[in-house]
N, C-alpha and C positions, 0 to 999 in steps of 0.2 A: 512460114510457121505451119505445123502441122495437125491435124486434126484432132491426134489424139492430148495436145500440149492445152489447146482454148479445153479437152475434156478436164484435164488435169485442172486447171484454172476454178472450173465448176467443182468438182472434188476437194478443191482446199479451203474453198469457202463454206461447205458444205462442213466440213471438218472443225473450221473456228467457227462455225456456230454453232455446232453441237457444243463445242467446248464453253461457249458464251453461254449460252442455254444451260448447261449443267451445273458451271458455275454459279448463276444467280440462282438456279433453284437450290444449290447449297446454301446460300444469304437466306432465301426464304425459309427453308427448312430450321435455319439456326437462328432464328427472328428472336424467340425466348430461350436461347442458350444460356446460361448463368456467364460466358465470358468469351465472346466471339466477335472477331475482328471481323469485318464483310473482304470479302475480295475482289478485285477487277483482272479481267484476263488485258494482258498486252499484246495487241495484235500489229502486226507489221507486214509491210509488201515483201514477198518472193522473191523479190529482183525483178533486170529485166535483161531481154536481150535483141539485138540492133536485127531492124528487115529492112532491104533494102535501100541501104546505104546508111543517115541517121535515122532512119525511122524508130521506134523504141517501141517495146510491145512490154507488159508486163505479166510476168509466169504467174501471178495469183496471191494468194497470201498466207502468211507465216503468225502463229502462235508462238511466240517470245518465252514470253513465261506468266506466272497468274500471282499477282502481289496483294497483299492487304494494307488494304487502307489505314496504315497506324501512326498516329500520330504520338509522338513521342513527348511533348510538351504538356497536353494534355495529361496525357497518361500518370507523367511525372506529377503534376499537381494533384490528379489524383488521389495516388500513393500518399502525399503531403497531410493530403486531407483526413485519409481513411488512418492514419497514424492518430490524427489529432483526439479525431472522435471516437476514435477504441479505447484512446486514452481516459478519456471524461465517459465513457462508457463505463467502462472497467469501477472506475472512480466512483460514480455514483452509485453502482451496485452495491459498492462493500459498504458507502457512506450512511446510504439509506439502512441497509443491516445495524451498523453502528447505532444511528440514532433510534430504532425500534425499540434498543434496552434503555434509554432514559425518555419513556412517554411521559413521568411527571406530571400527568394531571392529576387531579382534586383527589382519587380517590385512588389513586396511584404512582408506584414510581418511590424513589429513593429521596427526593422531596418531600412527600407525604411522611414517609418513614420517619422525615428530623423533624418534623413540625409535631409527628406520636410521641415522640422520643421527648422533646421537651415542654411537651403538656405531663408528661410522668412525672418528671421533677417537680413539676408545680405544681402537681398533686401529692406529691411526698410533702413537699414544701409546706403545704396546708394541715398534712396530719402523717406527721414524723413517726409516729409509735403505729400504723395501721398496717399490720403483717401480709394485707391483700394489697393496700399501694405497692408495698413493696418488690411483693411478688409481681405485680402488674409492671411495674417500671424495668425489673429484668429482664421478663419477657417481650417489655417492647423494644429493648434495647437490645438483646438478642438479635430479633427479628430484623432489627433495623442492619444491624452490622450483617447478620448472613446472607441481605440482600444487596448490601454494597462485594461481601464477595464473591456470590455467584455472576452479579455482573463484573465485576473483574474478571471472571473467568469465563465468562465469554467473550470480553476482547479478547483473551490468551488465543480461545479458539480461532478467534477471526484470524488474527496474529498469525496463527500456526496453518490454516485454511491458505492463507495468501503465499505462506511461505510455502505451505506443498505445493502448491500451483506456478510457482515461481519456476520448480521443478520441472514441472507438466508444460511450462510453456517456452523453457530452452530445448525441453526435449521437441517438441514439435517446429523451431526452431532449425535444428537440426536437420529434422528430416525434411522439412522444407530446403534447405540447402544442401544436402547431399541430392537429393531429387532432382536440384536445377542444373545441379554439377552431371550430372546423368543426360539430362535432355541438351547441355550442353557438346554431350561425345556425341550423340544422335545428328545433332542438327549438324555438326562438321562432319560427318558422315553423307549426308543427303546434300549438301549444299557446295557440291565441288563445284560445280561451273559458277560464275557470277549472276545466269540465269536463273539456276536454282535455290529455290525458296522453300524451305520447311516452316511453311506458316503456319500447320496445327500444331507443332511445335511450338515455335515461338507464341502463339497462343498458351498454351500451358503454361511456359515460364511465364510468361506476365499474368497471369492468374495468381501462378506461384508466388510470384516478389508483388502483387497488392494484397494475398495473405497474409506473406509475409509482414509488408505495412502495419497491419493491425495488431502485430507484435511486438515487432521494436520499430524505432528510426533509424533505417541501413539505405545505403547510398548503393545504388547498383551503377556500373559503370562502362558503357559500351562505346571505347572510340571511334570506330567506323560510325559515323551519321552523314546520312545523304537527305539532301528535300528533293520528291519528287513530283512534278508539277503535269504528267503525261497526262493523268485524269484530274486529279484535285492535287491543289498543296497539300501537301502534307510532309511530317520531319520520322521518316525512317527510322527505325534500330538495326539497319543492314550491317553487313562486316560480320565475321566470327569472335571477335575477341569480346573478353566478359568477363567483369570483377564483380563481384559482392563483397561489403565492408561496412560491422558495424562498429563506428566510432572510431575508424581509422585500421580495423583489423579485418584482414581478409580471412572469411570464411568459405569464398566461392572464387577459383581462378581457373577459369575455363572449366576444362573438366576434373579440375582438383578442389577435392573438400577437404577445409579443416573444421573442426568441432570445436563447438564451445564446451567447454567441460566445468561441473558442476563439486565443489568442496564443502562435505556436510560435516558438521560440527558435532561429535560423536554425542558430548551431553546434549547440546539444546539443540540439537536438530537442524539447525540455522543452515541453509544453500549460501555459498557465497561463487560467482559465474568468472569465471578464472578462462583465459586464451595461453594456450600452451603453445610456440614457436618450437621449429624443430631442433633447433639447439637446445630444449627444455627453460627457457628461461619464460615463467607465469607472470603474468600481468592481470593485477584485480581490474576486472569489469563492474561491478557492484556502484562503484560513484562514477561510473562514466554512461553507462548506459539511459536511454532519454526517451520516452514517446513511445506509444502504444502499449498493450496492455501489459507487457511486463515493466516498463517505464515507470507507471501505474503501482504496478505492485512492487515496485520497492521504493517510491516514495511513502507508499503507504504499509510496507514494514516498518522501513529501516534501509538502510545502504551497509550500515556496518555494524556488525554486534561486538561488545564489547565481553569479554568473558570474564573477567573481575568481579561484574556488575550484574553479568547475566541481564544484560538489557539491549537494544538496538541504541547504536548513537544516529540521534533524528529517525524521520517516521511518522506518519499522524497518528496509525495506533499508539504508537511508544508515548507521544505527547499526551493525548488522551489517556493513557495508564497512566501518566506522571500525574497528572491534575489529579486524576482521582487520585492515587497515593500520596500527593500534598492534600487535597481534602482530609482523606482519612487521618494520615500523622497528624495533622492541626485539631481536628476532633479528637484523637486522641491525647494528644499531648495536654490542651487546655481545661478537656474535663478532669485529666489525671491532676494538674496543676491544682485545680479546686478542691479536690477531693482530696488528694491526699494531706489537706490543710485538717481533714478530720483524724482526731488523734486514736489513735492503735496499738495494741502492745507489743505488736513489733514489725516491722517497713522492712521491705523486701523489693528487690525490682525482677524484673523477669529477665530470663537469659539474654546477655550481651553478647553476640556473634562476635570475634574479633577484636576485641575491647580487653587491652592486655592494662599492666601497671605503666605502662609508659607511653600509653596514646594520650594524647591533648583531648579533650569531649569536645572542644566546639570544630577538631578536626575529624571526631567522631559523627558525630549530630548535626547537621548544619542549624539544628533548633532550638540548640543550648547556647545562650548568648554571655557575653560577661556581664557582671555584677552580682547579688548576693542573693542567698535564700537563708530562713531561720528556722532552727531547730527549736519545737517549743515541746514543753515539757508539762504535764496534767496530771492531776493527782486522784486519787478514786475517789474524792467526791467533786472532780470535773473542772476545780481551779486549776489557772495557770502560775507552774510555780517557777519555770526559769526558761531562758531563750537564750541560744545560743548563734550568732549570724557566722556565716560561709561563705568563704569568696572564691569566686570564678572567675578568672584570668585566661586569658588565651594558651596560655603554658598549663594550665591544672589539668591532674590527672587524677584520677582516681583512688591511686594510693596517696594523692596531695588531701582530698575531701577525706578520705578517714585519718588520715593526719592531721586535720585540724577538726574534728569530730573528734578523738580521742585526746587532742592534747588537755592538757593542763591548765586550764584557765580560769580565773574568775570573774564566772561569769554574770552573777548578777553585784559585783564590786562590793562585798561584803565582808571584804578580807578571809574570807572562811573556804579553804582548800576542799572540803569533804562535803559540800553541796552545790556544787555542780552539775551542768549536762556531762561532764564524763564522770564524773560519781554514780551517776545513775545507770548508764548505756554503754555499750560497747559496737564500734561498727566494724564492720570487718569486709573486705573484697578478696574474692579467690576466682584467679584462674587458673582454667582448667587446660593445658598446654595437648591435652590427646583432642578436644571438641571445638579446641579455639576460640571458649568461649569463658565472658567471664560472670559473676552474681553477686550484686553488691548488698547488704543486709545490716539493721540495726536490729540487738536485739538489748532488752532491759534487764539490767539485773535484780530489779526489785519489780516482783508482779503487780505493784499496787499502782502503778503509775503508767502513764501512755505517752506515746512521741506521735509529732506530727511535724508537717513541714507546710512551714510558711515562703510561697516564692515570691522573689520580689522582681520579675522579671530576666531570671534566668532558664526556664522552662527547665531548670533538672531534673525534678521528682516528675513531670509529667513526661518528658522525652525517653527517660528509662523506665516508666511507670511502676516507680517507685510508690508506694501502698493509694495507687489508682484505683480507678474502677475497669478501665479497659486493658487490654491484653494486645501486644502486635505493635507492629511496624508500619502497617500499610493497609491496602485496599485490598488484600487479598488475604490477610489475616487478622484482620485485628476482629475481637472477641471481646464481651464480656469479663472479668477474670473470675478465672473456675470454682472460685468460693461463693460467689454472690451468685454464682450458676447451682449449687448445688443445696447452699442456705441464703437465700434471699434476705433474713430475719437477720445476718448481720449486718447488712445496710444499716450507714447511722446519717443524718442530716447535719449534725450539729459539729462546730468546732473540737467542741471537749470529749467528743468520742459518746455522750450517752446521749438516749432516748430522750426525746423532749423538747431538742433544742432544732434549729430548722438553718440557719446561718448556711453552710452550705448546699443544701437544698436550694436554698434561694438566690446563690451565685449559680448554681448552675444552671439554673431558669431564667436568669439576667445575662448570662454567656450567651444564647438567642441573639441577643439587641447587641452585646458588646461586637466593636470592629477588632480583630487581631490579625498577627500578623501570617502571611503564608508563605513561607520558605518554597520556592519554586524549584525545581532540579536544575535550572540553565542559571538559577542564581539568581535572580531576579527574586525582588520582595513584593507583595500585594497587601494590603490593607484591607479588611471587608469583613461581614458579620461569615457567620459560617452557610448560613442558605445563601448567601450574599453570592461566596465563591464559588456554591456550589452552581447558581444562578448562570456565573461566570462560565463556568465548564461546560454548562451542556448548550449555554449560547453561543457558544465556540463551534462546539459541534452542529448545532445548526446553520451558522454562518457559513462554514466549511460548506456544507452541502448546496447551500444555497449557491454560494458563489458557482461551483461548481455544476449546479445545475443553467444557471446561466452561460457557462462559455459551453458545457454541451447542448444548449440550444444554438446558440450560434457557430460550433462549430457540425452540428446538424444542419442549420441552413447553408452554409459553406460545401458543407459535401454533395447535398441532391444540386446545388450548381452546379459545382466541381462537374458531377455525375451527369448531369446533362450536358453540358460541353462533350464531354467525355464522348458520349455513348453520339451525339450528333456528326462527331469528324471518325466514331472509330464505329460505332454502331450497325446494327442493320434497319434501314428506314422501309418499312416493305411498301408503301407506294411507290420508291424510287426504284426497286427492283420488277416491279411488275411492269412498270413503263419500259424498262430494258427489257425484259421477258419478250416485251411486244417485237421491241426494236428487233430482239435477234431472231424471233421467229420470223418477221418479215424478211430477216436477211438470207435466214437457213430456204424460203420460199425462195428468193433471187436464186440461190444458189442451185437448189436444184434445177429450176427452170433451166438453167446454162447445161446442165449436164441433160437433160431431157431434150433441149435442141440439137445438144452436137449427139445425140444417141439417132437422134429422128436425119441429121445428117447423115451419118453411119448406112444408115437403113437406106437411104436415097440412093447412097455411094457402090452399096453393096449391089441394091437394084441396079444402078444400071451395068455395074462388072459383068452380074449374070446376063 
């Protein structure tokens, strides 16, 4: 064995501990990295070669290659986690938003507004003829209604906020996945031999796909997995091959990306998240997609809008709109109910969208029920002089009620043809086939007399707000109607249409206390006074939150575990690197010593040649 081979020997140990040395002060340097695997260099013997017959010598030592510590089970769970709680992240932000527009206390809130609302009536109730109740009662009921529709229209907002963002978070979607499809060509570039490791790489991607996590739930899928046990157990992501898939469709294979792609709804705006294959055949993502924060934001859209209806079918907002627009129609329908029992010279309903002569009403309405309402007839000095009852069938339609409104009947059985409610009245319905819409109308042929309608449980004159007080459909329109907005002094309290009398004044200040019914959108009936329901809605909305706020504490206790585990088997621990610091700097000290003997050898050698 020759001299300069024991120098060689000192040289390559000299060499893996620089490289051991430089490595760990990489771990140290990246101690508070936001996403850094530690590394370990693999160091191996040189070989060896025979002296003197078996004897065995060894040439020194070899640098393998330098692996990180990454543990793939861990990591996995992870990702599991950081899905969870983006998701109830996500959730609670919008939730909390949501519940700020129904604060509802004492002095506040759309609560307060119905509790104003119906101290009005019962102050008309008290003094029928006073032109300042009156006016006071419009304007609380104004107030009241244009605070039920600004808050409608800030769920819209919210509504519309989630659905731009839906946007905003396939798009970053995206570029997360076309990025990992990149770092993917990279890493097969650098990692030709099996030694080779592009660990700042594969750092990136997995940065990448637990970003990614906190957007959707996608499975990444790498078959090559090795455990390697040289330093610590741990379960590899070695091998080149790599899939990304969310919900069974791939958006990442190897270094090919495909895009999720995004279908807006030219009128309402609506994203709906579409996978386009290269044969062009679309598959809706919308009800498949699950977990993190776009998971999130379309349960709390909607998953599908329906264009008919111009609404999302399911969605907490969309639920939350529905409540309030069953609140509002039942507030409106039941005070139109009462009211229009006061008599008028002439009943009008407000424009019917859609409402031809051959729709069925209770397929119009789901709030017009069968059985009858009465037409009652009032003379100018406020007696009642005839009634005439209307029946509502499941089959009745519109030109059915002015067809029995007009016909020919005797109706107080007096045998006398020519004093009748159609002696008196004439109803009439026209639609309008350019607006598609229809307006149902009674008007009297003799001025001296008034019509009113008595319901018996059919909600017609209050569901088409036939000679009501309120205006609208919903929680986003219903109004005042613009007569009583513009002369308040036509307000009347009483049955017979005049001044003086208080009768429905005083139902409608008992509607308060009364339980009715609330036609739900999913079909469903509820029973309850009207703060009752309203009660209902915005404990709902708190509920929500609440629950909610509890699985995101516990799915926040779940992740800083998750996250400790994590960061323990993949992390940098810097006490355990400085104890190796030591280790290899005493090594890099062996090493030179062996080069400094066989130099000091050299030197002896040379001495004695000269």
């Amino acid at each position: 064995m020759s001299i300069f081979a024991t120098l060689n020997k000192g040289v390559t140990g000299l060499k893996a501990s620089e490289i051991q040395i430089a490595t760990t002060g990489n771990n140290i340097s990246n101690t508070n990295s936001t996403f850094y695997t530690r590394q370990r260099v693999i160091q191996t013997t040189a070989g060896h070669y025979n002296v003197q017959g078996n004897l065995e010598i060894g040439m020194g030592t070899n640098v393998e290659t330098i692996v990180r510590l990454h543990d793939e089970y861990s990591y996995t769970k992870l990702k599991d986690a950081s899905t969870q709680l983006e998701f109830t992240n996500y959730m609670k932000t919008k939730l909390e938003e949501i519940a700020k527009r129904f604060p509802d206390i004492q002095t506040n809130g759309i609560l307060a507004d119905l509790e104003a609302y119906n101290q009005a009536w019962n102050n008309l109730s008290s003094a029928p003829n006073d032109g300042a109740v009156k006016e006071n009662l419009v304007k609380v009921a104004q107030s009241f209604t244009e605070h039920l529709n600004s808050t409608y229209k800030d769920m819209l907002k919210i509504e519309q906020t989630v659905n731009d963002e839906i946007k905003l978070t396939v798009d970053e979607i995206n570029s997360i996945g076309e990025e990992i499809a990149n770092i993917n060509k990279q890493i097969a570039k650098q990692e030709v031999l099996d030694t080779d490791h592009a660990n700042e790489l594969r750092d990136k991607r997995d940065e990448l796909e637990l970003t990614l996590s906190k957007l959707v739930d996608g499975v990444a899928t790498k078959t090559v997995m090795g455990q390697s046990s040289q330093l610590e157990s741990t379960m590899t992501d070695g091998g080149k091959y790599y899939n990304l898939t969310l919900h069974g469709h791939v958006i990442v294979n190897g270094s090919n990306f495909i895009p999720l792609k995004i279908i807006t709804d030219e009128v309402s705006g609506s994203h709906k998240i579409v996978y386009e294959t290269s044969d062009e055949r679309i598959t809706d993502l919308n009800t498949r997609i699950s977990g993190g924060k776009l998971g999130a934001q379309l349960e709390l859209r909607g998953r599908t809008y329906i264009k008919d209806e111009q609404r999302y079918d399911g969605g907490m907002i969309q639920e939350y709109k529905d409540m309030m627009n069953t609140f509002a129609k039942t507030l409106i329908t039941q005070t139109n109910n009462i009211y229009a029992s006061s008599a008028k010279s002439s009943l009008s309903s407000d424009i019917l969208p859609h409402l031809d002569n051959n729709t069925s009403l209770i397929s119009y309405d789901k709030n017009i029920q069968i059985g009858t309402f009465d037409l009652v007839l009032y003379d100018d000095k406020g007696d009642k002089v005839n009634t005439k009852t209307i029946t509502i069938d499941v089959n009745t339609t519109m030109q059915d009620i002015v067809n029995q409104i007009n016909s020919n009947t005797d109706d107080n059985a007096n045998n006398n043809g020519l004093d009748d409610i159609d002696d008196y009245l004439r109803a009439t319905f026209n639609y309008d086939t350019r607006s598609e819409s229809g307006l149902f109308q009674i008007n009297l042929i003799n001025p001296n007399y008034k019509i009113a309608i008595e319901d018996k449980g059919t909600n017609f004159s209050g569901s088409l707000n036939i000679g009501g007080f309120f205006s609208g459909s919903s929680a986003s329109d219903i109004h005042v109607k613009t007569e009583y907005l513009s002369d308040p002094s036509k307000l009347r309290a009483s049955y017979n249409g005049a001044d003086g009398g208080n009768e429905v004044a005083n139902a409608l200040q008992q509607l308060q206390y009364d339980e009715v019914n609330f036609y739900n959108e999913d079909g469903t009936i509820v029973k309850k006074s009207l703060d009752g329901y309203y009660r209902l809605f915005t404990g709902k909305i708190a509920t929500d939150g609440e629950t909610n706020n509890n699985t995101h504490a516990t799915n926040t206790t779940l992740y800083n575990s998750v996250y400790e585990e994590f960061q323990s088997l993949n992390g940098v621990n810097t006490n355990e690197e400085l104890a190796a610091l030591i280790q290899y700097q005493a090594s890099y000290g062996a090493a030179s010593k062996v080069v400094t003997t066989v130099d000091q050898m050299l030197d002896t050698l040379l001495g004695l040649k000269s």
